[in-house]
C-alpha positions in Angstrom: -27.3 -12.3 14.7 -26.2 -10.5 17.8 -22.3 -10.6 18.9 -20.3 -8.7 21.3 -18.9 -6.5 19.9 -19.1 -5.0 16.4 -16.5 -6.9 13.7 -14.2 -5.0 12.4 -14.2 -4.7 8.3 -11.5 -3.3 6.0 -12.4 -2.3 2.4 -8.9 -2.6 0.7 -7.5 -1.0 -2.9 -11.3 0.9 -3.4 -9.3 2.8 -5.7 -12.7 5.0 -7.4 -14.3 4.7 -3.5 -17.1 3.4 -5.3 -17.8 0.3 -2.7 -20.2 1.1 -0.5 -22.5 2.6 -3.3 -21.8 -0.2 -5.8 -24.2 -3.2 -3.0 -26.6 -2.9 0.0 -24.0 -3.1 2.9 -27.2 -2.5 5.3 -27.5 -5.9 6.6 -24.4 -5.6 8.7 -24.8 -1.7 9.6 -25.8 -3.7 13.3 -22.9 -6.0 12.8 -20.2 -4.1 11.5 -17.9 -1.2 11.6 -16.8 -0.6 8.1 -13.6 1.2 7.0 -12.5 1.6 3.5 -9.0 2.3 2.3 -8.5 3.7 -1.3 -4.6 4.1 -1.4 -2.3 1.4 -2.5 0.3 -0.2 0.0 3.2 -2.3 -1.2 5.5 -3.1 1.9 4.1 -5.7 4.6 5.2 -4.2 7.9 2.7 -1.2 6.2 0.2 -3.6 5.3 0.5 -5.3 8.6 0.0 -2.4 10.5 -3.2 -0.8 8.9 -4.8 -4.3 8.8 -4.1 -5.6 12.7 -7.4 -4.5 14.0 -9.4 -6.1 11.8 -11.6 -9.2 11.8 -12.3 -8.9 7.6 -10.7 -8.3 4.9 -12.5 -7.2 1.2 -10.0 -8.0 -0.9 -10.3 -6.7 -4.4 -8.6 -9.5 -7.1 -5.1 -9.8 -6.6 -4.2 -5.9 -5.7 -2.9 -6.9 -2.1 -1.6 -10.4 -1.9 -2.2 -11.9 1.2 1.6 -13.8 1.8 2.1 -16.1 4.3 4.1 -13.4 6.4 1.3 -11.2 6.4 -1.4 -13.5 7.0 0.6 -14.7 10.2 1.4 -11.3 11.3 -2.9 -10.4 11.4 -3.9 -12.0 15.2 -7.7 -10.7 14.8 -8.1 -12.1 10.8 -10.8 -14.3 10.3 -12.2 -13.8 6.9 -10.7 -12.6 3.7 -13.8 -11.8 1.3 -11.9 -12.1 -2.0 -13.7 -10.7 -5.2 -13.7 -13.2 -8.2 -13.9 -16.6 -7.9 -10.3 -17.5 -7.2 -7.5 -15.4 -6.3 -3.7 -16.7 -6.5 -2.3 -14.2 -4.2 -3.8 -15.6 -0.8 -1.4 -18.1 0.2 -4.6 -20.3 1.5 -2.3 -23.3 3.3 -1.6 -20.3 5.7 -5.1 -19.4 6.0 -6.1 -22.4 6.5 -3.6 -23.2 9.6 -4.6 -20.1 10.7 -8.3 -20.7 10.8 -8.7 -17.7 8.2 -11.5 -18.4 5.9 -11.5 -17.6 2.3 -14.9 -16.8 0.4 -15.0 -15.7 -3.1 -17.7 -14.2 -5.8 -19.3 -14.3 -9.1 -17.0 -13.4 -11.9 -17.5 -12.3 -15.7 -15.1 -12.1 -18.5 -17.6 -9.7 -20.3 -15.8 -6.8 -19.3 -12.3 -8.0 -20.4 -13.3 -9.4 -23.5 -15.0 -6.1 -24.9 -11.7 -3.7 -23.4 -9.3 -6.1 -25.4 -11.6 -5.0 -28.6 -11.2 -1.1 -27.1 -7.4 -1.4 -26.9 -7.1 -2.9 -30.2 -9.3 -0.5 -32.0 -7.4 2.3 -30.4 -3.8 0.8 -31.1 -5.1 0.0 -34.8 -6.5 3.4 -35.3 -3.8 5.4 -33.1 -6.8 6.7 -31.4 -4.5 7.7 -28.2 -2.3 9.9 -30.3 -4.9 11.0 -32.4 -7.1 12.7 -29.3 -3.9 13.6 -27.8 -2.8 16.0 -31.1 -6.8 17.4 -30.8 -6.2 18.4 -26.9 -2.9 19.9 -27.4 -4.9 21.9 -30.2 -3.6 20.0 -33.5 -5.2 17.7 -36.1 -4.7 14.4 -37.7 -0.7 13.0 -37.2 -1.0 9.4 -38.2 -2.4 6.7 -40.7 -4.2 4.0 -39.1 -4.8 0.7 -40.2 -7.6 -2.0 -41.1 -8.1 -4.9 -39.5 -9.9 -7.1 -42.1 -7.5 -9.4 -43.5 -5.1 -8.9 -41.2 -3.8 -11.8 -38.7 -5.5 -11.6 -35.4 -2.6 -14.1 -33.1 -4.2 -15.6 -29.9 -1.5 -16.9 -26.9 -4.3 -19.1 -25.3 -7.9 -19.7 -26.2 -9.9 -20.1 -22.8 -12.6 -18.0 -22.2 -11.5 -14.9 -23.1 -9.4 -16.1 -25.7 -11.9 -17.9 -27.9 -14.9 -14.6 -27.3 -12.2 -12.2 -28.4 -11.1 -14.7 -31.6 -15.3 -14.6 -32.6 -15.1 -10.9 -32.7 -11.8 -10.8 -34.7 -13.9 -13.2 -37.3 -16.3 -10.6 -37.4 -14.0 -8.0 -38.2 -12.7 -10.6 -41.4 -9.6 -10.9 -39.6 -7.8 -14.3 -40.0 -7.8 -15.6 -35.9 -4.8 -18.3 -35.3 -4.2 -19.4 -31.5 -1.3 -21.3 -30.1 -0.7 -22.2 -26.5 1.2 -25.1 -24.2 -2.3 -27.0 -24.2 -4.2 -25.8 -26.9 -5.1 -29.0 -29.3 -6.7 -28.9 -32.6 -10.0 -30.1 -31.5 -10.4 -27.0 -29.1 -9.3 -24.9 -32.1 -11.4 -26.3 -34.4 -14.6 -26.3 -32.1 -13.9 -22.2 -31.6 -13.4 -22.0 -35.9 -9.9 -20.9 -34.9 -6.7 -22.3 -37.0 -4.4 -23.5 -34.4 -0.4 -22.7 -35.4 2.8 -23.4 -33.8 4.6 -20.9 -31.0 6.8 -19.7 -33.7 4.0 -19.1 -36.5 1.9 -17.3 -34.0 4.7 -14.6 -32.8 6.1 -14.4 -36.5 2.8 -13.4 -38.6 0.5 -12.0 -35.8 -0.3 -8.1 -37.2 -2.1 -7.9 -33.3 -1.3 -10.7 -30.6 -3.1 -10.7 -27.9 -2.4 -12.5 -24.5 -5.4 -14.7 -22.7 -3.4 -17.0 -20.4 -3.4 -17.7 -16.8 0.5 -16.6 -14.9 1.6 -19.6 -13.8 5.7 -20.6 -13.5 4.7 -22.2 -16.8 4.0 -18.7 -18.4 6.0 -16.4 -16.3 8.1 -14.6 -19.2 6.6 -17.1 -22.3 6.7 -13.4 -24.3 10.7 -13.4 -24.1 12.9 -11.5 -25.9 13.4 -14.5 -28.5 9.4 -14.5 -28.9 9.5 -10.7 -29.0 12.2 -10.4 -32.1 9.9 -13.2 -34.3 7.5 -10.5 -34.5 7.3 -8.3 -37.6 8.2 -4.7 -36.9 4.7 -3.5 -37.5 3.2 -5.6 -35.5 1.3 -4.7 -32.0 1.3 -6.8 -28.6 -2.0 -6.7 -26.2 -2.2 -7.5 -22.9 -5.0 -7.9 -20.9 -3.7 -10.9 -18.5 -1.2 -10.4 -16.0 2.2 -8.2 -16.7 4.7 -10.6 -15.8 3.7 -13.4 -18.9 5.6 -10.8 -20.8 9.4 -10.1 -20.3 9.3 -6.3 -19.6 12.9 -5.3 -20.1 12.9 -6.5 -23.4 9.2 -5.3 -24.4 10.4 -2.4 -23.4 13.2 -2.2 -25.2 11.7 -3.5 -28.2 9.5 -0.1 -28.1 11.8 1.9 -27.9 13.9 1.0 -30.8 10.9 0.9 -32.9 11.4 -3.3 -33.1 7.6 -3.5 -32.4 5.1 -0.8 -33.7 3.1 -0.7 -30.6 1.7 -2.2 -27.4 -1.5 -2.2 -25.4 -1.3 -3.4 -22.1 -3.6 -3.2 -19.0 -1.2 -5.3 -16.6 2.3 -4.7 -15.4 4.8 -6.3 -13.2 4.1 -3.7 -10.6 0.8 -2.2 -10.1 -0.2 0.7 -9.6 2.3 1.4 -12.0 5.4 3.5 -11.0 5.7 7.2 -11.9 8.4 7.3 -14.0 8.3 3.6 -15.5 8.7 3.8 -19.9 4.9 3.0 -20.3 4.0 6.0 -19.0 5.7 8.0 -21.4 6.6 5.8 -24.5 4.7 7.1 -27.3 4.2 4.0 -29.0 2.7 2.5 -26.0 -1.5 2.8 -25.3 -1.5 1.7 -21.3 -4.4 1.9 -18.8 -4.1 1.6 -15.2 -5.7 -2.6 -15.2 -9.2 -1.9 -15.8 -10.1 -4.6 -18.3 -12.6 -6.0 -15.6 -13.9 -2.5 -13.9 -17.1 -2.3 -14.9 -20.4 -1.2 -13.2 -21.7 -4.6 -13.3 -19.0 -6.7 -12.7 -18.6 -4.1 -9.4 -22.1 -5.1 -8.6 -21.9 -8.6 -8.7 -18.2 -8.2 -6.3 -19.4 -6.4 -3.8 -23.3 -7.5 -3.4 -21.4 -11.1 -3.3 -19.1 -9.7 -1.0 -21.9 -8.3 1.6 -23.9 -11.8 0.9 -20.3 -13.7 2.1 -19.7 -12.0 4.9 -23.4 -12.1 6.3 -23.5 -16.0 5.6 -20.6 -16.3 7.7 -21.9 -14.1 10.1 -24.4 -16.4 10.7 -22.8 -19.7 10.6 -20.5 -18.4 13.3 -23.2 -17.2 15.3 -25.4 -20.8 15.0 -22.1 -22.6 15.8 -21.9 -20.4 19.2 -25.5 -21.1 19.8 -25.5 -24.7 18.7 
């Protein structure tokens, strides 16, 4: 596998600058120079610029879309090793006129499905405030509250969906789902009792959000769905940020409309500084880690190296051929 120079291979959004220990990268030490980039960058002339040289990409899930505009604006691109096994922020029609191949990896929901549990234990439990008060040198400030027999509301019941409704049944809470194409013989195969939109918003004591962002979802938690919920009742969401209307989330926080939310996703991530999550004390957030996990990292990147070997090779046969 010998080429002419060494490609050029950019690491991007390695936030914990865990990649290079999380998989063997030793089959292309003769092949490759390998830079990793742990910062953020949001604006595409930025993007652009610190990406130029380079014939790969490691992309990490959706945390640097790959637009049309920036593809086009990358002359030396040739392969963008995306992590999970689809990602809707490559625009792919433009990598594909580019000749920019696109190769993904194993996935899990594992990880996801068990942090959904962690933030609604800790939002039932007020677990956030509660260590918070201990730190700062106090003791107990709040009265949590059970979950057995209380309503556990599902908005969609794929994969994640249905394994987090199996836990909730284990916990005795009562699990109701509702979503655009749910039907009652999905619900009824996952022993979940399939309600309307309005039933689901209106006596969920936790709903919890396992759908895909499409234009079909974009903003599907409005304000109208938002202000059917009962005043005690707490919103997850371990999905994407934008299936929930964030103005009036927010809002609904703030007045004390809503008792509480849990969310791992946010229009804009990293988060900003001063954005309400950050400080809203009704409010558990984590910085989207509901699929960082040792393994899953394992599987990304050891995929990753495997990808951009394969193609390596392929491109080194087709010279040869």
């Amino acid at each position: 596998m010998a080429h002419s120079h060494p490609v050029k291979i950019a690491i991007l959004d390695d936030y914990q600058n865990i990649a290079l220990r999380e998989a063997d990268w030793s089959p292309l030490a003769a092949h490759a120079e390998i830079t990793v980039f742990t910062d953020h960058l949001f604006e595409v002339d930025e993007i652009a610029k610190r990406l130029e040289p380079f014939d790969v990409v490691c992309a990490m899930r959706e945390r640097t879309p790959f637009s049309r505009e920036l593809i086009e604006r990358l002359p030396n691109l040739k392969l963008i090793a995306s992590t999970g096994a689809g990602n809707a922020a490559i625009d792919l029609d433009a990598a594909g006129e580019r000749g920019v191949e696109v190769r993904h990896t194993g996935y899990s929901s594992t990880p996801t499905i068990e942090f959904t549990w962690a933030l609604i234990l800790a939002m039932a439990r007020n677990i956030h405030l509660e260590n918070e008060s201990l730190r700062s040198g106090g003791w107990q400030v709040s009265l949590g509250t059970e979950l057995a027999g209380k309503t556990l509301g599902l908005l969609g019941l794929g994969r994640v969906g249905s394994a987090v409704g199996v836990i909730g049944r284990a916990f005795r809470m009562n699990v109701i789902a509702w979503s655009q194409n749910l039907t009652p013989e999905r619900a009824e195969e996952k022993g979940v009792q399939l309600v309307d939109k309005a039933t689901l918003f209106s006596t969920s004591d936790f709903l919890s959000i396992h759908v895909r962002l499409s234009d079909r979802t974009h903003h599907l938690v409005g304000a109208a769905e938002i202000a059917q919920m009962k005043p005690t009742s707490r919103l997850i969401n371990t999905s994407r940020g934008p299936i929930v209307d964030e103005a009036a989330l927010v809002e609904a926080l703030k007045t004390g409309r809503l008792a509480g939310a849990a969310l791992d996703v946010y229009d804009t991530e990293p988060l900003p500084a001063g954005h309400p999550y950050r400080s809203l004390p009704n409010v558990l957030a984590t910085p989207h880690i509901g699929y960082v996990s040792n393994e899953l990292y394992r599987t990304f990147y050891g995929d990753t190296v495997r990808n951009i070997v394969e193609w390596l090779a392929e491109r080194q046969n087709a010279r040869t051929a």
